[in-house]
N, C-alpha and C positions, 0 to 999 in steps of 0.2 A: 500884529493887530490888523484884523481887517479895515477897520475904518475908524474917522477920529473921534466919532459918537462909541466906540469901545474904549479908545484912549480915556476920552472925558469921561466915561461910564468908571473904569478904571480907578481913576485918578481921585473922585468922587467915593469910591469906596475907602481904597484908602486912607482918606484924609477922615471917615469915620471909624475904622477899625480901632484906632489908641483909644477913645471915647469907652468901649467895651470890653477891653483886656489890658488897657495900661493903668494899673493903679500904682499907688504911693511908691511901692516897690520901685517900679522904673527907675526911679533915681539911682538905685541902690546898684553899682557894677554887679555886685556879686547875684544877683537876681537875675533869673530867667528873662523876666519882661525886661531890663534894662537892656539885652539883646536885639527880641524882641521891636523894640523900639529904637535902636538906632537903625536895625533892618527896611521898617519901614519908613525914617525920614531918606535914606539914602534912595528907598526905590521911589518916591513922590517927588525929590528932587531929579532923578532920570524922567519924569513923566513931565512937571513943568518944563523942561528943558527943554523938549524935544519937537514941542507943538504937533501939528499936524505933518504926519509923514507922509515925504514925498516919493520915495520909493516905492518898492513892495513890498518891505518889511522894516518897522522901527527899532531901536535899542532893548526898549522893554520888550519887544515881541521876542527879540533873541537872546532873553534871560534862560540860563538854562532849566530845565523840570527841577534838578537838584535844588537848585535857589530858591523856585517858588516851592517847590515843597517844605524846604525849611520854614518859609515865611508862613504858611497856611498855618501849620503844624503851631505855632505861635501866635495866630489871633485863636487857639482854644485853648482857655485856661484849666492848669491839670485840676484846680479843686471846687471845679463846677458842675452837677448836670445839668444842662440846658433844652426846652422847651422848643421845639424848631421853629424858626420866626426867617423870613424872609431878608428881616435887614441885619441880622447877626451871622456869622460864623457858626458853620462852617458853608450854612445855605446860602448865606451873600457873597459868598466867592463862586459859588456858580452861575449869578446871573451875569459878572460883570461882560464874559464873551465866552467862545467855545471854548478855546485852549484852554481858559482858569477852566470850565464846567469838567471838561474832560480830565484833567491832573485832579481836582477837587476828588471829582468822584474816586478814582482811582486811591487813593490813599485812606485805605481801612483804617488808621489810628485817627482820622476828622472825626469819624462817626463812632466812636469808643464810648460816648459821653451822651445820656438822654434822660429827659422827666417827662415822664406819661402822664396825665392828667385823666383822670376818672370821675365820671358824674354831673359833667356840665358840655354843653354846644354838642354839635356833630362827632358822636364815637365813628361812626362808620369813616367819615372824613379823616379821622384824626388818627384812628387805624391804619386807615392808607399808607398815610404821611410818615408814621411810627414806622413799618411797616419797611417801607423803603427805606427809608434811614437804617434800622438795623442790618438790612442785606448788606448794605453799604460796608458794614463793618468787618463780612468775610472771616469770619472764624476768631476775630480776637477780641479777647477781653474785654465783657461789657462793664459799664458802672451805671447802673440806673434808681434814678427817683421816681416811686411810684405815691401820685397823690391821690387818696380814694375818698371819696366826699358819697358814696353808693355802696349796696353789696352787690352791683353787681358784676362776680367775680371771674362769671364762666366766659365773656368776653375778652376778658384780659389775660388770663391763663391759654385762651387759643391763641390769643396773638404774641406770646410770650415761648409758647410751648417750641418752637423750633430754634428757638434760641438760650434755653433752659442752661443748656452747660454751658456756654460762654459765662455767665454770668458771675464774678468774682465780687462784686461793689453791689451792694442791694440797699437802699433807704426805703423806707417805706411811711410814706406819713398818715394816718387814721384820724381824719376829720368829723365831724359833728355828724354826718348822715353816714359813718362807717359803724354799724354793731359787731362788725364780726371781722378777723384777720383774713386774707384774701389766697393766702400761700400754702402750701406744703410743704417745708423747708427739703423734707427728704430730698426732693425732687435736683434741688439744686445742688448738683454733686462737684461743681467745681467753687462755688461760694466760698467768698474767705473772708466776708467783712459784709455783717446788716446791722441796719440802726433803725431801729422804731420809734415815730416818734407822733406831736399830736401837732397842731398851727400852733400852738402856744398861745390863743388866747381864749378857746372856749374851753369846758369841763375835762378831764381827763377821759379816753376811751371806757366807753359803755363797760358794765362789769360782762356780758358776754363778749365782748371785744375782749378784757382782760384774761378772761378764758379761756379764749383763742390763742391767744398769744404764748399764754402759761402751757399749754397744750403743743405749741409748735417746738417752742425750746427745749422741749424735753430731750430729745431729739437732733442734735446739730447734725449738718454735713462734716464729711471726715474732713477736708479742708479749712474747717472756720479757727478763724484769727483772731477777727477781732468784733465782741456783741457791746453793743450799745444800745438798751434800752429805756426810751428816754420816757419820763411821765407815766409809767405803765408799773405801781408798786405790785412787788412781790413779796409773800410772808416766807417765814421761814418752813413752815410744812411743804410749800411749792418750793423751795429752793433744795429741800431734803429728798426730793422725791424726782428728781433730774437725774439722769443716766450720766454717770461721768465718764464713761469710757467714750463717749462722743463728747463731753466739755474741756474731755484733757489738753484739746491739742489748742486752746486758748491760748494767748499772750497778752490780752484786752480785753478788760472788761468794764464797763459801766451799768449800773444798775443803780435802783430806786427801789430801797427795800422799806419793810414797813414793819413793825413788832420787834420781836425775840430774832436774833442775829446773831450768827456763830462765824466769825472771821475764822476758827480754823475749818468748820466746814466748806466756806468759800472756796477755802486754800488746798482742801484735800479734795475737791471736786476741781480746780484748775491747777493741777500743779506744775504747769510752763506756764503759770501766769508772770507776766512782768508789769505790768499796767493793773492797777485798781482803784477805779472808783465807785464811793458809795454815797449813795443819797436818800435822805430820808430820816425817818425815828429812830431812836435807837434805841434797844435795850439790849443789855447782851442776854444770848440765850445759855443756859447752861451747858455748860461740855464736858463730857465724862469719858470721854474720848484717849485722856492725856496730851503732852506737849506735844506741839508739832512742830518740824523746822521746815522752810517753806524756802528755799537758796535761789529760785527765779526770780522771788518779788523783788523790783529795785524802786518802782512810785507807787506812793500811795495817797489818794488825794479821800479827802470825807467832808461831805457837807452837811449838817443836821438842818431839823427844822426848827428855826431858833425857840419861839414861842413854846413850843411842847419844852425841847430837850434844856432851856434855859431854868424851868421850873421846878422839874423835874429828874430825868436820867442824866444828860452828860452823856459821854464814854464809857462810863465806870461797868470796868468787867470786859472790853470792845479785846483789849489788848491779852488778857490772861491766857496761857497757855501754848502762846506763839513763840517763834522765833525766827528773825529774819534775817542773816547774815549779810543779805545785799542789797539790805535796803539804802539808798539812794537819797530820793526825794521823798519829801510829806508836807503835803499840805491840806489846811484843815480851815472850813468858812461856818459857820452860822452852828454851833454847837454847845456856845454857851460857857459855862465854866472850864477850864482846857484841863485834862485829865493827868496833869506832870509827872502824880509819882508812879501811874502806872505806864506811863509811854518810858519816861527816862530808866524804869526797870526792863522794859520790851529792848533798847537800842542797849543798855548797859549787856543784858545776858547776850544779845542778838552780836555784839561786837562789831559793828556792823559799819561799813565807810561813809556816814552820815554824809551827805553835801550840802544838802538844801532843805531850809525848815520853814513853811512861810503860813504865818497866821494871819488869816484875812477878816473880813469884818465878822463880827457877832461870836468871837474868840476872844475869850477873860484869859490873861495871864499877867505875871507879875514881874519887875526888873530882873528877881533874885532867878525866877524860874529861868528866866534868858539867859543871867549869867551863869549858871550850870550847864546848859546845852554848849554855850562856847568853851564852857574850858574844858568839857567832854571833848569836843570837836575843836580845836582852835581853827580850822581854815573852813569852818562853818560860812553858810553864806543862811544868816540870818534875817529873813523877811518878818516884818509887823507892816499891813497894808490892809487899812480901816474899810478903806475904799471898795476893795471885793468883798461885797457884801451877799451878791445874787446868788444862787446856783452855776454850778459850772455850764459852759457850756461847750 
């Protein structure tokens, strides 16, 4: 430390950093932040300790790089992107003195992690700031939230553009002044995981926003994992007309469909799907296809829209013509009367090592219907949980 205005600058950061990255988890030994957090009361107990040093150099100044890198690497939480803000991580570790600025910068996995903000205050300013932060990051893997409240796209695409293939983690949220989708997905040739989605309180994305969207997907990067489309329905004509030689290499998917719905189209458009979830109306679409067996799928989660699907459809017809051998988990919220003889026909032909069944709110079922899934399953872990009532999230 040069001086004890770095100590106290220091010592001061510290004592805010738990406030930003230690949640409930900490407790928890087996938890990252539990770490984490004993790390930094042991290094704020060397700094009270030590007061102002008399030498020319103190305890904490001769922590080695290995140790604060650890530490750094730890006030950034892996399931965040963050906004760059002066008193958070990873930026408030470079004011506290040179040594922190100088190690900070130097570690490309601080800056791995960003939300771009579009359509409000100083772009040109906030370009900068973006701008720097991503060089920071030196060739590795980015994960970015982009929030656009504007179209305007061609700003953000230049300042995007030399970092294109880094990019593995894409969110992207379409706000009330967004009409139109902002990306090319082509573009992103190392992308393995985008999620669309709206603020979640104003109207669902403009129908040319929908369009856009519907238009980009057709399309995946060879890399993609895992689509999450959130509030953006799609009919089944748009879902029939997607390239699956680019959807094949899926293992996740969530979507929000709308009308006539063929679960085995889903399934022969992802057929490394492992993850499925479905949200929205249902009716099944006819399938003339014949049976499918689909041996990746192992979860399967469905949300109806209780209202319509209570009156009306249900399931009936969702399951016909499938088969799942490794199906897993299923869970099912807001759909109204629960479809039993055609599900317990699906897992009967399917043979399939059931684990987990969990009916959440606005799902009708009966005792009798329970006790046939356990004595199918005896080591069944059988969920009824009124309480999940919303949409997944």
């Amino acid at each position: 430390m040069r001086s004890y205005a770095d100590l106290s600058a220091m010592l001061g950061t510290i004592s805010r950093l738990p406030s930003h990255v230690v949640m409930r988890e900490a407790s928890d030994p087996n938890h990252v932040n539990y770490r984490y957090w004993q790390l930094v009361q042991e290094m704020a107990k060397i700094v009270q300790s030590i007061g102002p040093p008399r030498g020319s150099s103190s305890p904490i100044g001769r922590l080695p790089t290995e140790i604060l890198t650890q530490i750094f690497l730890y006030c950034i939480p892996e399931d965040a992107n963050w906004t760059p803000a002066p008193d958070l991580a990873p930026m408030q570790l470079t004011a506290v003195c040179q040594r922190w600025r100088e190690i900070a910068v130097n570690i490309p996995n601080l800056w791995r992690r960003l939300r771009l903000e579009m359509g409000h205050g100083d772009w040109q300013q906030r370009a900068f700031c973006y701008d720097s932060y991503l060089k920071r990051s030196r060739g590795r893997q980015l994960s970015l939230t982009l929030e656009c409240e504007n179209n305007n796209w061609t700003e953000l695409r230049s300042l995007l553009q030399p970092y294109v293939v880094q990019i593995s983690s894409l969110h992207v949220g379409l706000f009330s002044g967004a009409s139109s989708f902002p990306l090319v997905l082509a573009d992103f040739g190392g992308l393995e995981e985008l999620v669309i989605y709206t603020d979640g309180f104003g109207p669902v994305p403009a129908v040319p926003a929908v369009a856009h969207i519907a238009h980009s997907i057709t399309h995946l990067p060879p890399n993609m994992r895992s689509l999450r489309l959130l509030d953006t329905r799609l009919d089944f004509q748009v879902l029939s007309s997607l390239d699956s030689s680019s959807w094949a290499g899926l293992t996740n998917l969530e979507i929000v469909v709308e009308g006539l719905v063929s679960l085995p189209c889903l399934l022969r458009l992802c057929p490394n799907l492992s993850s499925l979830t479905m949200i929205g109306i249902f009716m099944a679409a006819l399938e003339t296809s014949g049976n499918l067996a689909h041996t990746k799928l192992q979860s399967l989660r469905i949300s109806g829209d209780l209202p319509m699907n209570t009156v009306f459809f249900g399931l009936l017809g969702l399951f016909d013509k499938v088969t799942l051998p490794n199906l897993r988990i299923v869970e099912v919220r807001n759909i109204g009367r629960w479809a039993h003889g055609e599900f317990k026909a699906l897992i009967t032909r399917s043979q399939c090592p059931l684990e987990s069944l969990i009916f959440s709110g606005g799902v009708r079922t009966t005792p009798q219907q329970l006790a046939e899934y356990v004595t199918l399953f005896p080591s069944l872990k059988l969920v009824i949980d009124p309480t999940r009532s919303s949409l997944f999230q």
